[in-house]
MARGU-57212 format. One record per atom (N, C-alpha, C, O): y, x, z. Coordinates in steps of 0.1 Angstrom, whole numbers, plus 5000, padded with zeros to 4 digits. Atoms other than C-alpha are relative to their C-alpha. Last residue first. Layout:
<nodes>
YXZ;...
</nodes>
This chain:
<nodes>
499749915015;507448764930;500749904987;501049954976;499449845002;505948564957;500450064990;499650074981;500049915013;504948174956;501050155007;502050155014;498649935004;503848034989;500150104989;499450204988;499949855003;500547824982;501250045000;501949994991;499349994991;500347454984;500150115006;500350105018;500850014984;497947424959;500250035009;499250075016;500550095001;500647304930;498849975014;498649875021;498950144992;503147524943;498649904997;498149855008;499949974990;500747804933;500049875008;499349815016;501850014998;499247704901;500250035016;499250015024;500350135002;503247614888;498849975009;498649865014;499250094990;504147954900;499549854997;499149805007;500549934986;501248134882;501249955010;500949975022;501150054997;501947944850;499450035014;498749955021;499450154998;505847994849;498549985004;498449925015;498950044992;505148374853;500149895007;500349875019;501049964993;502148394829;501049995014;500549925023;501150135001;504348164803;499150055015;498849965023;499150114992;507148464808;499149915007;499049905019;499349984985;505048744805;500349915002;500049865013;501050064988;502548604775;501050005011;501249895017;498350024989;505548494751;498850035016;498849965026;499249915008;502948504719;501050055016;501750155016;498649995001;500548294743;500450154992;499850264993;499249875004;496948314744;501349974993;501349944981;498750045006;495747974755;500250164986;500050174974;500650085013;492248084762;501049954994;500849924983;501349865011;493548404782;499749914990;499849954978;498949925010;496148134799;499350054991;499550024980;499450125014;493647944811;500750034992;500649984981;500950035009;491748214826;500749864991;500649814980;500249895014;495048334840;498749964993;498849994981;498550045012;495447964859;499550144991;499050134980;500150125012;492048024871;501049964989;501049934977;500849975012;492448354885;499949884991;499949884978;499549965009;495348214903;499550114990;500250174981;499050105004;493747914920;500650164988;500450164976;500950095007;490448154928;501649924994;501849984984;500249945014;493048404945;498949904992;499049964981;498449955009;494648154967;499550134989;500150144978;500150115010;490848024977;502050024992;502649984982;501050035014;490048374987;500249844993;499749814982;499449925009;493048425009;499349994988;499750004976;498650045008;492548035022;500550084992;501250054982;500750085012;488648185031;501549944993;501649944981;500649985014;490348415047;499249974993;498750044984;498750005008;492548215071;499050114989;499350084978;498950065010;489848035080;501150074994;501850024985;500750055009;487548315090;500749874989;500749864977;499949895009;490348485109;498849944988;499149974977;498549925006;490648215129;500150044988;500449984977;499650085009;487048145132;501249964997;501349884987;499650174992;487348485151;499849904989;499949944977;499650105007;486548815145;499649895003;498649865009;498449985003;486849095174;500249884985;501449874980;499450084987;483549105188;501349984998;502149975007;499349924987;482049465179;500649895002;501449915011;500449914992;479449275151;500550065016;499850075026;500650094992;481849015138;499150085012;499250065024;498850034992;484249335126;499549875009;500149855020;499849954990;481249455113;501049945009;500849935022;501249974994;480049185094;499950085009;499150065018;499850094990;483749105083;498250035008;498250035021;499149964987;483549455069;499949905010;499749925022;500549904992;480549385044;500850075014;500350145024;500850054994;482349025037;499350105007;499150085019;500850005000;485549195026;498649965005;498350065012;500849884997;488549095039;498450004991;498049894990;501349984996;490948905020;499250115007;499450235003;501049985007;494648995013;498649965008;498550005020;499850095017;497848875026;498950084991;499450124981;498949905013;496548995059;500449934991;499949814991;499850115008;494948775094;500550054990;501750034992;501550105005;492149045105;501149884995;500449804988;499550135002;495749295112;499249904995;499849844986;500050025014;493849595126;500849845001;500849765010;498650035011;495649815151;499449914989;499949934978;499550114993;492649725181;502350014991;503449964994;500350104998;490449915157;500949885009;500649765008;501150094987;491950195155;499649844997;500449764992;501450045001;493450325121;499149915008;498349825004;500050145004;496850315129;499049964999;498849855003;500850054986;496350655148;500249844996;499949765005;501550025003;496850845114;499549885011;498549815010;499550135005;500750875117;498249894994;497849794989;498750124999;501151205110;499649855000;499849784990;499350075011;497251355108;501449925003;501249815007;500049865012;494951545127;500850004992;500950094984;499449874997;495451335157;500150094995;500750194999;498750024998;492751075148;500950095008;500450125018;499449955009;489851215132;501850005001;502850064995;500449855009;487251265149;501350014993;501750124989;500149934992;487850945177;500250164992;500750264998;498450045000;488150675147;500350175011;501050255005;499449885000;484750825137;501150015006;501550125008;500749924990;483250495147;500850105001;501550105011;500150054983;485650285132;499550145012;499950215021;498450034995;485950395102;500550035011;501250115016;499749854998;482150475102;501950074996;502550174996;500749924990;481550125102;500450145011;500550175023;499350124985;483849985077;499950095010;500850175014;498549945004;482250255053;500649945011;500849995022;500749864993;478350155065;501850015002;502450005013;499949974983;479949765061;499450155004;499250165016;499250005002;480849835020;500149995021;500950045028;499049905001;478049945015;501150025007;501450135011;500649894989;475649695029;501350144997;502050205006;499350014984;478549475012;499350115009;499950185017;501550084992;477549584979;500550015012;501150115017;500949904991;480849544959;499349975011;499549885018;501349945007;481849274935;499250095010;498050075012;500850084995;484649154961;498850014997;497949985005;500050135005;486649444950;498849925006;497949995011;500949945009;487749764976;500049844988;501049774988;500550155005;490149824998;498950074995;498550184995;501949985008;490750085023;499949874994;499849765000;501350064995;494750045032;499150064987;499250104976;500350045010;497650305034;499149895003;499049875015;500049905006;499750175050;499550115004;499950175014;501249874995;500049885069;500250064984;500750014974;500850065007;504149765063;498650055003;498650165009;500949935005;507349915077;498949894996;499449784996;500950115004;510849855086;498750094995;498750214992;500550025013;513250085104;499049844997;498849745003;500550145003;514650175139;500249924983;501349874978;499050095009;514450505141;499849864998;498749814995;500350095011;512950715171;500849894991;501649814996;500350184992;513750745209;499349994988;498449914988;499050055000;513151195190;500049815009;498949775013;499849964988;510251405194;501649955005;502350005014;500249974992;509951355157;500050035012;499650155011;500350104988;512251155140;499450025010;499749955020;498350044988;514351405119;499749925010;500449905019;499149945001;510951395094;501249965006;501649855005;499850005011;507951145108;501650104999;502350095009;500749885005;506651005138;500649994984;500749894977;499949934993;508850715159;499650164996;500050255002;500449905005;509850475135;500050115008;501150165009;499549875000;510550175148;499450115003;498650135013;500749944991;509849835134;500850125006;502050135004;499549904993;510949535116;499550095012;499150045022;499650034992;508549395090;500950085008;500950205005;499049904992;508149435057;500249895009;500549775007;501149914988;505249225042;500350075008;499650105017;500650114992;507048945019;499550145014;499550125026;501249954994;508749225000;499649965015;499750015025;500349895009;512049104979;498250035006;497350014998;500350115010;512348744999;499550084986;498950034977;500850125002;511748915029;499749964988;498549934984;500749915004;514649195023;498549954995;497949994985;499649945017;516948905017;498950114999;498450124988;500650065007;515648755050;499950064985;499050064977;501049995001;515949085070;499649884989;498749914981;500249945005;519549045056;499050045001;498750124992;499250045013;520448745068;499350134991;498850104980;501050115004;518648805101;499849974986;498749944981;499350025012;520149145111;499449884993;498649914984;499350144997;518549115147;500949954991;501649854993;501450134998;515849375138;500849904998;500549814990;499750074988;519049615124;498749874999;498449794990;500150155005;517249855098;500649955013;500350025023;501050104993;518650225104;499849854994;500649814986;498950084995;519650485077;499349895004;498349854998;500150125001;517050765074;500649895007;500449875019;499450084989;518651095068;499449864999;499749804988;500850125002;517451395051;500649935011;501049985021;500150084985;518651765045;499549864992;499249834980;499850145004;520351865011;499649935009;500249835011;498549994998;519452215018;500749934999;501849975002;499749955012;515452165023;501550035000;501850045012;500049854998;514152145055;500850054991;501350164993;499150004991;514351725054;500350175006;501150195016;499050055001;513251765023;500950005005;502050015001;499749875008;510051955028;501749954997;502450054995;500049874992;509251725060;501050124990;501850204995;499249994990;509551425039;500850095008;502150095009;498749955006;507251585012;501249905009;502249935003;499349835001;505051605040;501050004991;501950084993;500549995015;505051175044;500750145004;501750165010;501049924994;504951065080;500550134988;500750254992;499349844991;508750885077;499050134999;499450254999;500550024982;506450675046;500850115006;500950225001;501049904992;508250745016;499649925014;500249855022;501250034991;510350574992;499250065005;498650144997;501350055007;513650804974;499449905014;499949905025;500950124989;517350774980;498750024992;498549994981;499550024989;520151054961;499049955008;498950035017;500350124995;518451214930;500249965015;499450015023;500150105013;518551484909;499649875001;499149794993;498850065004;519551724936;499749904989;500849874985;499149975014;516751944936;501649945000;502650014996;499649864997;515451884967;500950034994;502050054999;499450014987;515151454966;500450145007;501050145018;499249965006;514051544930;500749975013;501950005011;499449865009;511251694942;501750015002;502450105007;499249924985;511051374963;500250154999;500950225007;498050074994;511051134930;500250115015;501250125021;498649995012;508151404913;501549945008;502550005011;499749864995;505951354943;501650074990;502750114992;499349984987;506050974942;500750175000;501950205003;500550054992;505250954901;500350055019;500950165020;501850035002;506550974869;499449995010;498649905008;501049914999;510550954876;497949974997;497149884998;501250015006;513150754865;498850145005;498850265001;500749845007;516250774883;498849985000;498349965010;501349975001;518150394887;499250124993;499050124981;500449905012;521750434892;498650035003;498250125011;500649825003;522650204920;499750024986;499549934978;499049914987;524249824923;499950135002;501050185005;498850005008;522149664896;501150065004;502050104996;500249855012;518949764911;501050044995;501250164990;500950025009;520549484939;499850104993;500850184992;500049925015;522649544967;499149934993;498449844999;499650035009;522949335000;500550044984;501449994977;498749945005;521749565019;501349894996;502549914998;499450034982;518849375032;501850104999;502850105006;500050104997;518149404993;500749965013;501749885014;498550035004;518949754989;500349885003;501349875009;498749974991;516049795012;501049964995;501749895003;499850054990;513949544992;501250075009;502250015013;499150135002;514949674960;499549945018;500549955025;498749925002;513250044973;501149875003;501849865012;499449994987;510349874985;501450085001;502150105010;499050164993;509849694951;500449995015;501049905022;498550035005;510150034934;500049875005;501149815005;498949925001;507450184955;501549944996;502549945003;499750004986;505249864951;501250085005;502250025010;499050124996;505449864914;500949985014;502049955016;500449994981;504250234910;500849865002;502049865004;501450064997;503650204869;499450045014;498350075017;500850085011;506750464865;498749975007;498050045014;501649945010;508350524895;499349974990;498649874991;500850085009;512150494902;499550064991;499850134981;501250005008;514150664929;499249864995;499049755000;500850064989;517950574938;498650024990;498649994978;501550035012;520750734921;498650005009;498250095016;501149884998;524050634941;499049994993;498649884989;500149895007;526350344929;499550155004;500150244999;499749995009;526150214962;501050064988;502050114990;501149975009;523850364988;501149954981;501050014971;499749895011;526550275007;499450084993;500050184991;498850055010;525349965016;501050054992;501650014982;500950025009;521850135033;501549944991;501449984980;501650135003;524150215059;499450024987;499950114980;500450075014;526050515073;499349935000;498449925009;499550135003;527850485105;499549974983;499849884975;500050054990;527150855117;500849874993;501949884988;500850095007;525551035084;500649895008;500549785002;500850004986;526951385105;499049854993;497849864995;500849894993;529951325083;498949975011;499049895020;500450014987;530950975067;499050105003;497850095002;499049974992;533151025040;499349995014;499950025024;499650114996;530950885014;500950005010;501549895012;499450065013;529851234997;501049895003;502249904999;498549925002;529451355035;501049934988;502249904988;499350074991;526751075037;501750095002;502850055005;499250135005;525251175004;500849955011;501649875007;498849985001;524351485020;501749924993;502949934992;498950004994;521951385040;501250035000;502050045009;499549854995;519751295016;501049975007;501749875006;498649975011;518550945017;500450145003;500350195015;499449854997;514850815024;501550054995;501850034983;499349935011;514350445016;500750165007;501950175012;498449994998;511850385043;500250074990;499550174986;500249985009;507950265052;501850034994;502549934996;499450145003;507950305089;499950084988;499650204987;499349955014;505250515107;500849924994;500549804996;499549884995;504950455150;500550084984;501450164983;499149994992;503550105146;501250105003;502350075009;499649914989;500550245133;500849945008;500649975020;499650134989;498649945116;500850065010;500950015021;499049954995;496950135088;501049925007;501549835000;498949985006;494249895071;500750135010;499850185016;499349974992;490649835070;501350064994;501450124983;501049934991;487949695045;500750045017;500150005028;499749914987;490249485025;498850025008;498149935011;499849984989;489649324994;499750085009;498950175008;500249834992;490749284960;499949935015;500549845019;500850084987;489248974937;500250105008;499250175011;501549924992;491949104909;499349925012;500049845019;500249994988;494948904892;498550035003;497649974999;500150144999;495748974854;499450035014;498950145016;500849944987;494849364837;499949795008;498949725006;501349954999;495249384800;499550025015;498750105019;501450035008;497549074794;499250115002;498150055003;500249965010;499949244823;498949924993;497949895000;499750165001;500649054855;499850024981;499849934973;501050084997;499149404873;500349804991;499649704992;500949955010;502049594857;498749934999;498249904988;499549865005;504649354877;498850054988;498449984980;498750015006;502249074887;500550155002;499950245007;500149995011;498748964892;501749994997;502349894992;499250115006;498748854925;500050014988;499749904983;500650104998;495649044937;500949884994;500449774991;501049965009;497149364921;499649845001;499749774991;499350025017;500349324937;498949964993;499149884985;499550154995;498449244978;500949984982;501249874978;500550104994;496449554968;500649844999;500149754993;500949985002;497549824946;499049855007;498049805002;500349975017;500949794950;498649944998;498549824996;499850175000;500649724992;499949954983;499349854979;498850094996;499250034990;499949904994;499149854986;498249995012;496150234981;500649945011;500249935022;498750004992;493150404996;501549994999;502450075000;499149935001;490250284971;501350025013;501749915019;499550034989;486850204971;501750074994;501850154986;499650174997;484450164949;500550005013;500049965023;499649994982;485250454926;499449885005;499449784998;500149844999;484350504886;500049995015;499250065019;501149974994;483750094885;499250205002;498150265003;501049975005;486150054858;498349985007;497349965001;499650095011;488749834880;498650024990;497849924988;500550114986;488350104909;499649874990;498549824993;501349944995;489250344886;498849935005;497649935005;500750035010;492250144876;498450044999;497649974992;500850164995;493650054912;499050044984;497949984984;501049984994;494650454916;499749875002;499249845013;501149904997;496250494886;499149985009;498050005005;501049975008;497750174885;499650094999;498550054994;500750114995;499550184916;498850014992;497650054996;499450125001;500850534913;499049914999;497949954999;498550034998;500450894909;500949885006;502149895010;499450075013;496750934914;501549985005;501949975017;498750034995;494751174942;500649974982;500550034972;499649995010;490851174936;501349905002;501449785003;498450135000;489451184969;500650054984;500650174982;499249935011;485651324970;501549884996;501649764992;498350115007;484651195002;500550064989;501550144991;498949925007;480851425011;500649914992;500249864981;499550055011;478951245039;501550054989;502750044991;500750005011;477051395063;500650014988;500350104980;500650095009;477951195087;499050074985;498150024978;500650134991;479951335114;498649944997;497849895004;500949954987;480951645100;499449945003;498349985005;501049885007;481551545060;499550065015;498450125015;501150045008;482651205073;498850104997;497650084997;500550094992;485451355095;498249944999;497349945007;500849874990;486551605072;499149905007;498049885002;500749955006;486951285045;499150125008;497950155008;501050115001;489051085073;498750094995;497850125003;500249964984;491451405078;498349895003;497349925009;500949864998;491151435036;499950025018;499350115023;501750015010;491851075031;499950125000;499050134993;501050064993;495051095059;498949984992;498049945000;500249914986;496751355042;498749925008;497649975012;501149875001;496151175009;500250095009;499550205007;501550055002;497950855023;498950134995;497850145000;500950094986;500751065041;498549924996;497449935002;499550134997;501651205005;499049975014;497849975015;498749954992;501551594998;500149905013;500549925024;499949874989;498651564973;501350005007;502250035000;499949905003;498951184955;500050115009;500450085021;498549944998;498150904969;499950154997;499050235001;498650014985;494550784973;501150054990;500850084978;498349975004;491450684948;501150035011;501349955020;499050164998;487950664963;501150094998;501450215001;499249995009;484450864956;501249885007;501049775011;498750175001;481750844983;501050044991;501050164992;498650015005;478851104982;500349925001;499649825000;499449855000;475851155005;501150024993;501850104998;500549905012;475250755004;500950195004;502050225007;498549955012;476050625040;499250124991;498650224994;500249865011;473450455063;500950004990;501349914983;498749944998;474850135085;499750174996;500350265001;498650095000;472649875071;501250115003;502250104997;500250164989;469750085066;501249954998;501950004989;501250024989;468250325041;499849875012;499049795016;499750044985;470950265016;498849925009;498449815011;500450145001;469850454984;500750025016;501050115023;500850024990;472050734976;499449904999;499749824991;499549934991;474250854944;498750065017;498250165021;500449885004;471850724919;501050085010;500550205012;501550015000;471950364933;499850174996;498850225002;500650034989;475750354940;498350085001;497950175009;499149874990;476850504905;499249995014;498350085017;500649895006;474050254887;500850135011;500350205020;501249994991;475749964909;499150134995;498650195004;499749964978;479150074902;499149985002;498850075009;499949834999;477850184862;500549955009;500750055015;500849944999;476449784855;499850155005;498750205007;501750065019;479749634851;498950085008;499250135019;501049875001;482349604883;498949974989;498349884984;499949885010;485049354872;499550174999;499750274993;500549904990;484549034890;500050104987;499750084975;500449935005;486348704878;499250165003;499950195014;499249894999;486448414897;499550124992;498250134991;
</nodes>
């Protein structure tokens, strides 16, 4: 498998701090999040206070637009850690959309800890004024179906985003093909334009402040419900974004102090990191996850996922060895959880190898061949193909 820290993550590490003991933390940490506004960079500066009281330890968050911004850092060995999305993780590790690219190809990413609230859903946001547009005042009987021909957000080089969009339409029965796709550069930009007018439906976590600013704004906000028992059309959303489940949204814009919406959602954000990295490291971080959980939770929309009895130990990504050390430590991992991720690490070994084959091939026609090759390498090791 391939590993893509060089000589400057362990130099960064080593010159930052040494690690005195197994659960000592270097005086700085560096890790990528979500842009300023966004539920994931709310919660990496509630976490970051946390660290800096608790610990010591100064989080410098460097907030990126989109998937690849904040997986590339991580890539170079500028960060080793990052607080992304399903994009950035469970995309990255497949090696598809931007990630399926000749310059990037499936990653060894793994999970430290995830977001597991229960209480945030991940949801196509719609102004509320599109539901007048449609004849249905008050929003009362709108669905996700009349979304069509409306202009629905799209991020450059945020895969995830735009594949949770197609999922909603999806349970919709819509496709991209069905709406007017608006281009925007990155999350904050599409919920601008969710003020402005320059755009009907964006993605957001309910938590998310530019939520709040929207749902304030003159144009209002409405999130149209998921039916759990809609089967046909949970599958269709399924077949777009394996990871959505049905939930209900209880924190977040219009939902507030409200029974709550019934949506879909996903963990969000998660702590990854790559398999390259020093596990003593990588279990202090774990660690003081956990520990702090108490410091920090309540400070933040939608933060209380964190705990320890929200983590999902079976994911569609690997955990980290320096975490499973903790997570063996406090009593909570199983030889369960040990087989099923050793199957997530032998599903990324099958589809690094196919791209090493490919690399020595080098195809004129990479996308397609990289496509056909990474389904062929799946089915072949009894692997469900995605994407």
């Amino acid at each position: 498998m391939r590993f893509f820290a060089t000589g400057m993550t362990l130099a960064c590490v080593t010159a930052t701090a040494a690690l005195a003991t197994e659960s000592t933390l270097p005086q700085q940490l560096a890790i990528t999040s979500y842009g300023t506004g966004s539920s994931g960079y709310n919660q990496s500066v509630a976490i970051g206070a946390a660290l800096q009281d608790h610990r010591g330890v100064n989080l410098r968050i460097l907030p990126a637009k989109n998937d690849v911004a904040r997986t590339e850092p991580l890539r170079q060995g500028k960060v080793d850690f990052s607080m992304n999305g399903v994009g950035g993780t469970f995309m990255a590790q497949e090696g598809v959309y931007q990630f399926g690219a000749k310059s990037w190809g499936p990653m060894p990413i793994r999970a430290l800890a995830s977001n597991n609230s229960g209480t945030v859903g991940i949801s196509l946001g719609v102004a509320a004024e599109v539901c007048e547009q449609v004849g249905k005042p008050n929003c009362e009987g709108f669905t996700y179906a009349d979304l069509k021909g409306k202009r629905v957000a799209w991020l450059k080089g945020a895969p995830s985003m735009n594949v949770n969009a197609e999922a909603y339409l999806a349970y919709a029965g819509l496709t991209a093909d069905d709406v007017e796709l608006v281009e925007f550069g990155g999350f904050g930009a599409s919920w601008k334009g969710m003020v402005d007018g320059s755009v009907d439906a964006a993605i957001a976590s309910t938590s998310s402040g530019k939520g709040y600013e929207a749902a304030s704004g003159p144009r209002g906000l409405f999130w149209p419900e998921i039916d759990p028992d809609n089967a046909e059309g949970l599958a269709r959303m399924r077949d777009v974004a394996p990871f959505f489940a049905p939930m209900v949204a209880k924190v977040g814009a219009t939902i507030d102090g409200t029974d709550g919406v019934p949506t879909a959602g996903y963990a969000f954000p998660v702590l990854m990191t790559l398999a390259d990295r020093d596990p003593d490291l990588v279990y202090g971080v774990t660690k003081a996850m956990f520990e702090l959980y108490d410091n920090y939770n309540g400070t933040s929309p939608g933060i209380d996922g964190w705990s320890l009895d929200h983590q999902a130990l079976e994911w569609v990504v690997p955990y980290h060895e320096g975490a499973i050390r903790y997570f063996r430590e406090v009593g909570v991992w199983t030889e369960a959880h040990d087989a099923h991720n050793a199957r997530m690490i032998e599903r990324q070994q099958v589809l690094d190898t196919a791209w090493q084959g490919l690399e020595a091939e080098n195809p004129e026609n990479w996308d397609e061949t990289w496509a056909e090759r990474r389904r062929e390498a799946l089915v072949a090791a009894g692997f469900p193909v995605f994407y």
